[in-house]
N, C-alpha and C positions, 0 to 999 in steps of 0.2 A: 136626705141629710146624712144621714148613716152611708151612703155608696161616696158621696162626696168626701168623706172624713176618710172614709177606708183608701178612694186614690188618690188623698193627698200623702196618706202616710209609704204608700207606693213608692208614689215620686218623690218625697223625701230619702227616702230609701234607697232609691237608685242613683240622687245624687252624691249622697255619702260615701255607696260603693265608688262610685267616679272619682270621690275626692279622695278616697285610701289608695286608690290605684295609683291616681296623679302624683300623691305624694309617694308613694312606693317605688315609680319608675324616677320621679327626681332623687332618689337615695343612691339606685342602683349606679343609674350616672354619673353621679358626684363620684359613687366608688371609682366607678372607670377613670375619669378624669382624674382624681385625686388621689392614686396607687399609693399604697401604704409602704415604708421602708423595705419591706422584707418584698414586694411584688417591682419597687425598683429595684433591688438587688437581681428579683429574679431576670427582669430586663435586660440588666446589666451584662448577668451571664449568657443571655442568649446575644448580644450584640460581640459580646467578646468570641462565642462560638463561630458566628459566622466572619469573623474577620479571621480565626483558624482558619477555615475551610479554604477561604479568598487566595489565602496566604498557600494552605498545601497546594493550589495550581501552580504556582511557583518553585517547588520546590526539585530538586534535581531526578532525572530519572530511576528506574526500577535500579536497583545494584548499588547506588550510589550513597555513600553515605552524608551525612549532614549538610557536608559542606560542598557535598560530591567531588568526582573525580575531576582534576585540573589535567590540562596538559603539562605541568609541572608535576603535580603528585603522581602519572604516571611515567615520565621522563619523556617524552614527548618532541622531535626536535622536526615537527612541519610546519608548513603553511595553514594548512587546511586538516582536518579528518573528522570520519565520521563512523560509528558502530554501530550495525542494524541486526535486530529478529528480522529472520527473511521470511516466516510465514505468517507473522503482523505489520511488519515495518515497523515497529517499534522500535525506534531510536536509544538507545540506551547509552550511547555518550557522541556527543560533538564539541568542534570547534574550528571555528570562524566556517562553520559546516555549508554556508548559504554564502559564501562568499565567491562570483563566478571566477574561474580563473582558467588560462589553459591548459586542456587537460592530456595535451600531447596524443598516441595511441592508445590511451582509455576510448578517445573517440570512436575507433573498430569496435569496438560490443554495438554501438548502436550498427553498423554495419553487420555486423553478426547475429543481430538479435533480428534484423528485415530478413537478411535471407531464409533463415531459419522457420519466418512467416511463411515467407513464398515458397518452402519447401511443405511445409504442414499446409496449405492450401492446393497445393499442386502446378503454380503455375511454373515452375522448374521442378527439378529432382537433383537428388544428387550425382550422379552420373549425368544428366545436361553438358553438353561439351559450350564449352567457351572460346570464344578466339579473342588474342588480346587485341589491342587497339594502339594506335600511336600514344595516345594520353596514356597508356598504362604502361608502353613499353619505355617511356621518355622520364615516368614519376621516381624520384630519387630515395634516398633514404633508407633505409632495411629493406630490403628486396629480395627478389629471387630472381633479377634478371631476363625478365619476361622479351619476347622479341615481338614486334606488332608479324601477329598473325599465327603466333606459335597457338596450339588449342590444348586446354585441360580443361577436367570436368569440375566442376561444380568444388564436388567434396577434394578435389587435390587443393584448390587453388583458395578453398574454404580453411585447411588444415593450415596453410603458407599463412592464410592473416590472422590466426586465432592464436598458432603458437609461437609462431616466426615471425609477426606482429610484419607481412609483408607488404608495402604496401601499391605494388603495381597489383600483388594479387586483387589484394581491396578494391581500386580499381576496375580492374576487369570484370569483378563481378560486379560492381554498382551498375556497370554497362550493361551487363549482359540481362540487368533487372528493368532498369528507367530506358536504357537507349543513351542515354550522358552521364556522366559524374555530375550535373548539376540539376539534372532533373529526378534523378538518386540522392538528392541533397534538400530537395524539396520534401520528398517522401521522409526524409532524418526529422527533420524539423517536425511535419506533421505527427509523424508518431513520436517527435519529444513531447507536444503538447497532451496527446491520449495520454501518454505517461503519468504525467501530471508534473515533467520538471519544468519548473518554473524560470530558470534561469538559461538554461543550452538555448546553444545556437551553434549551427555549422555550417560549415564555409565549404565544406569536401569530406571524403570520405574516408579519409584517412588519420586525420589529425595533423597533419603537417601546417607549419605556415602559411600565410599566404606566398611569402617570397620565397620558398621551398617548392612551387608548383611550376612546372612547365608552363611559361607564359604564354605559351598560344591556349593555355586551357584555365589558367586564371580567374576566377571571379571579379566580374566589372566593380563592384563593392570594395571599401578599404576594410571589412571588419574583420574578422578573424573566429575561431572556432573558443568559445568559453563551456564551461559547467563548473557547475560548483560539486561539492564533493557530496552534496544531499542528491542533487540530480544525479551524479554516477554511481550513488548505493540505490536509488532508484531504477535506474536503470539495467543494475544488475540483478537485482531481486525481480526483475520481469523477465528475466531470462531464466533464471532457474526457476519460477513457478511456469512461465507458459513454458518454457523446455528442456524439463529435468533431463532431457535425455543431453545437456550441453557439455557433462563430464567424458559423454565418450571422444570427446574431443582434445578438449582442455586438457586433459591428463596425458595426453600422447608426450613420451619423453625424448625424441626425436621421431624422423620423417624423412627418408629419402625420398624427394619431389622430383627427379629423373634418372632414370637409370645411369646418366653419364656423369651425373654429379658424383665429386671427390668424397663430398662427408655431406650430410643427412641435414636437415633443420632441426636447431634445437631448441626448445621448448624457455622461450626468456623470463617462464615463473621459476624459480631457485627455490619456490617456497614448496614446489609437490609435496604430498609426503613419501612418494615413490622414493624422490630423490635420496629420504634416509640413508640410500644404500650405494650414492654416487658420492664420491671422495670432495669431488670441489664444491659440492651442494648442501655437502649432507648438514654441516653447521645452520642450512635456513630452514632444512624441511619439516614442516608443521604439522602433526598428528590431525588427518582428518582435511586437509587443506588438498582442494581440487578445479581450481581455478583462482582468476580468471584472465586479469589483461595486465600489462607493465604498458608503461607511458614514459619518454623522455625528449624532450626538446629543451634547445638553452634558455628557453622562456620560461616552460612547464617545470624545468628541473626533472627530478625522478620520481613517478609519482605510478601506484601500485592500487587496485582493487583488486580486492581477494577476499575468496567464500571459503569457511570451513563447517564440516560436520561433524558433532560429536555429541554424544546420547540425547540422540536424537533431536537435536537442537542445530540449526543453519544459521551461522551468524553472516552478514557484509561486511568488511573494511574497507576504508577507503583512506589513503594517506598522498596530500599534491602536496609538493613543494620539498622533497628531503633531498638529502644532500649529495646521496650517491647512490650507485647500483647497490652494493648489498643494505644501505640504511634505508633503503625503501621496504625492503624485509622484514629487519627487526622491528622498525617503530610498525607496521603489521601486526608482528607478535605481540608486540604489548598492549594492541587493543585486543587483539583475540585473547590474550590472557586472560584479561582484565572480566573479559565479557563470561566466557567460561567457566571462569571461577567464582561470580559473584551474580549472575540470574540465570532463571529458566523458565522453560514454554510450560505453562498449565491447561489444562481444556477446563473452560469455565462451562463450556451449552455443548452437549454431544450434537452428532449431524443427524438428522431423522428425525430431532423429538419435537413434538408441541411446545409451543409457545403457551405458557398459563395465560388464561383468559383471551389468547383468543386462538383458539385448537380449529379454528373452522374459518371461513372467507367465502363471502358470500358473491353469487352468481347471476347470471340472467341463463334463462332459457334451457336449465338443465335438468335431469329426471329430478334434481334435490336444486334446493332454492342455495344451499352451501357442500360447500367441498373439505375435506381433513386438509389442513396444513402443517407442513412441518417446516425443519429448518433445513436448506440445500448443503450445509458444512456445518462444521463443529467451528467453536467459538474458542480462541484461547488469549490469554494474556504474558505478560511477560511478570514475571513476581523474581525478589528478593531469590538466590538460593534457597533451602531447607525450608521456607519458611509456608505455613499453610495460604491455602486457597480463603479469604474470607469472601464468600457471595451474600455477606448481609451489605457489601461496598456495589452491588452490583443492580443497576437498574436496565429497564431497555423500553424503546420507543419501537412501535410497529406502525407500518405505512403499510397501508391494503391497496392494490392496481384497483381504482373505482369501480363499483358494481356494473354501470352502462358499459367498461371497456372489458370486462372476465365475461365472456358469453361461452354458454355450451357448445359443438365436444370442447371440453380440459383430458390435455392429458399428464398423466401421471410425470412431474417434475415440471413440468409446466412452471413458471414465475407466477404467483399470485401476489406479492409484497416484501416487503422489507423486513427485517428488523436489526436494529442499531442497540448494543449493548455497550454500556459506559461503566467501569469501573474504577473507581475511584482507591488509588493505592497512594503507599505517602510517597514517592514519587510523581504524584499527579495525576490526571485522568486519561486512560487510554480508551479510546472508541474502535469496535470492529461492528463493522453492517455485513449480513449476509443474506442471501434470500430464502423469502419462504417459498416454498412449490407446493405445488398440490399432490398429496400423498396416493393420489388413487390418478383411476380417468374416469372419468365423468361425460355419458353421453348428454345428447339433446333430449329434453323431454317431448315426448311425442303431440302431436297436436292439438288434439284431446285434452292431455293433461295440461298444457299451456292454456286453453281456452279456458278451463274449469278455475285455474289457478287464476287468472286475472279477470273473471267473475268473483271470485273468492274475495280478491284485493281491493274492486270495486265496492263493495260491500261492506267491509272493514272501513275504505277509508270514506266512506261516505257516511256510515253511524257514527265516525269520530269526528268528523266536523259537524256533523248533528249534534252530536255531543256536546260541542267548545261551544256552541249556541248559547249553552244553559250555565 
């Protein structure tokens, strides 16, 4: 009777506890559900924060103020233009920038920018003698009078289209690269898409019309050669990072291309800053300015990309559609002005260092099951002038090459992974991916130690599903 009394009073007991519980998690709930003034207010502020946040992607580039730069607030008289960081691509002012248009002899840089391949590859050199061709010796326009069969090398006939903007030279060389101008026109195309410009397309290798070509050499097609002004600041920031050495070119301020010529080729950038010290130029020449192409056709109008450097910062310009030879200049200047006096390049991640929390990436088949990771370059952004670096704005995403595809030897700078760093400034968010490498080399583990180590692994994971048993 007594055992019987004692677990009734048990079970009463333990339903009690049940029913304080029941009631206790229906209060909690009600709270949730029925938030007090002061936790919707709290609400309140946090929906208003992230429609900030939504709002700062929209907001004008690094430099810009409020309302940002207009093509009006900077007097502005083009079609198109566009302002780039050349060692982020960071855009820092456009307009109507993604609009394709033609880009006349801006076209040659991508001409300029193949050979230059096939020169740092080896399949020419610069000294390569060339013979021109009827197609080169027939193509009109800015020229240097080529005869089919006369020969120059390489770098002569290289210097005629880069500063003399020639275009039989152009020509000759597309031949002497593909076998055709249109199978050299193929290769244009392909490497616009590696680029990443979304808009080109070309018809030849010059930039000329279509009904400016020697009709026996014509494209069967009615289209015509376009870029927009994002693709040609594109296009030129791939020329100065894969071939910083393009100033020993670009800056030549003439060029005697045969002995029996009367006067020299002269250089159709106005903007050098050599020029300072040339009387009819000196009014364009831009401190720090060393490249790159002028463009004019009655389509294209006048239309100008141009790099300058200046502490230690590589700005792009790109300006289609102005009005005349020297107005393609100035409206130049005024974006590099613009650019130079109101942002600069900061390094947010040095090159070499670890990545917090993940300093290591792991491997198959090596004396170590992981290897040191660092980062293959430095990371930088584009910020306001004077103003500090804040990295509490600064996140990053790392992508590791999968453990079955990293097998031992690694060697030292080897690609192990990614990582993608996003900063967030009141200008918007800027993203740079660089890679990780592996900081050492790393051989194979010996047989031995392979055998031992995946008995090891055997074992681990067989007491862990032993384990999940229970």
């Amino acid at each position: 009777m007594f055992k019987h009394s004692d677990t009734t009073r048990k079970t009463n007991k333990r339903k009690w506890k049940r029913a304080v519980a029941f009631v206790t998690a229906v209060q909690i709930l009600s709270f949730a559900l029925l938030p007090t003034a002061g936790m919707v207010a709290a609400l309140g502020d946090q929906v208003l924060v992230a429609q900030g946040e939504k709002a700062t992607e929209n907001k004008p580039a690094p430099g810009q103020n409020a309302a940002g730069p207009t093509k009006e607030s900077l007097g502005l008289n083009v079609k198109s233009a566009i302002l780039m960081e050349a060692s982020t691509g960071q855009i820092v002012f456009n307009y109507n920038a993604d609009n394709a248009l033609p880009p006349a002899s801006m076209t040659k840089m991508m001409s300029e920018y193949i050979v230059m391949e096939k020169v740092k590859s080896g399949e020419i050199t610069w000294e390569t003698e060339v013979t021109a061709s009827e197609n080169a010796s027939l193509t009109g326009g800015s020229r240097i009078f080529l005869a089919q069969g006369d020969k120059h090398t390489v770098k002569d006939l290289y210097i005629a289209m880069a500063i003399g903007s020639a275009n039989d030279a152009t020509v000759a060389l597309a031949e002497q690269i593909a076998g055709s101008e249109q199978e050299f026109v193929k290769i244009m195309n392909d490497t616009a898409k590696k680029l990443g410009m979304e808009t080109a397309h070309f018809i030849n290798s010059t930039g000329l019309g279509r009904d400016d070509m020697p009709d026996k050499f014509k494209p069967q097609s009615k289209e015509e050669t376009v870029m927009s002004a994002t693709d040609v600041a594109k296009l030129v920031r791939a020329i100065v990072v894969d071939h910083p050495e393009f100033n020993q070119f670009t800056t030549i301020q003439n060029y005697k291309f045969r002995e029996r010529d009367q006067s020299p080729i002269v250089n159709l950038n106005w903007m050098l800053e050599a020029n300072k010290d040339v009387p009819s130029f000196k009014r364009y020449a831009y401190q720090g300015l060393d490249g790159m192409k002028t463009g004019f056709t009655d389509e294209a109008m006048y239309c100008f990309a141009g790099t300058a450097m200046r502490d230690n910062m590589r700005l792009i310009s790109v300006v289609m559609g102005t009005e005349s030879t020297g107005a393609r200049f100035t409206e130049t200047a005024k974006l590099l002005d613009y650019g130079f006096g109101n942002v600069e390049v900061k390094q947010a991640v040095a090159s070499k260092q670890a990545v917090q929390g993940h300093e290591t990436a792991p491997i198959k088949k090596g004396v170590d099951t992981e290897i040191a990771a660092v980062t293959e370059s430095n990371v930088s952004f584009v910020t306001d002038k004077g103003t500090n670096f804040d990295d509490s704005n600064l996140t990053k995403e790392v992508k590791l090459i999968p453990e079955d595809e990293l097998v031992a030897p690694i060697k030292s700078g080897q690609k192990v992974g990614t990582v993608t760093y996003t900063y967030k400034a009141k200008g918007g968010e800027q993203k740079q991916t660089v890679n990780l490498v592996a900081a050492e080399d790393m051989e194979k583990g010996s047989w031995w130690r392979l055998f031992f180590r995946a008995i090891k692994y055997f074992f681990v994971d067989l007491f862990k599903s032993i384990g999940d048993l229970f």
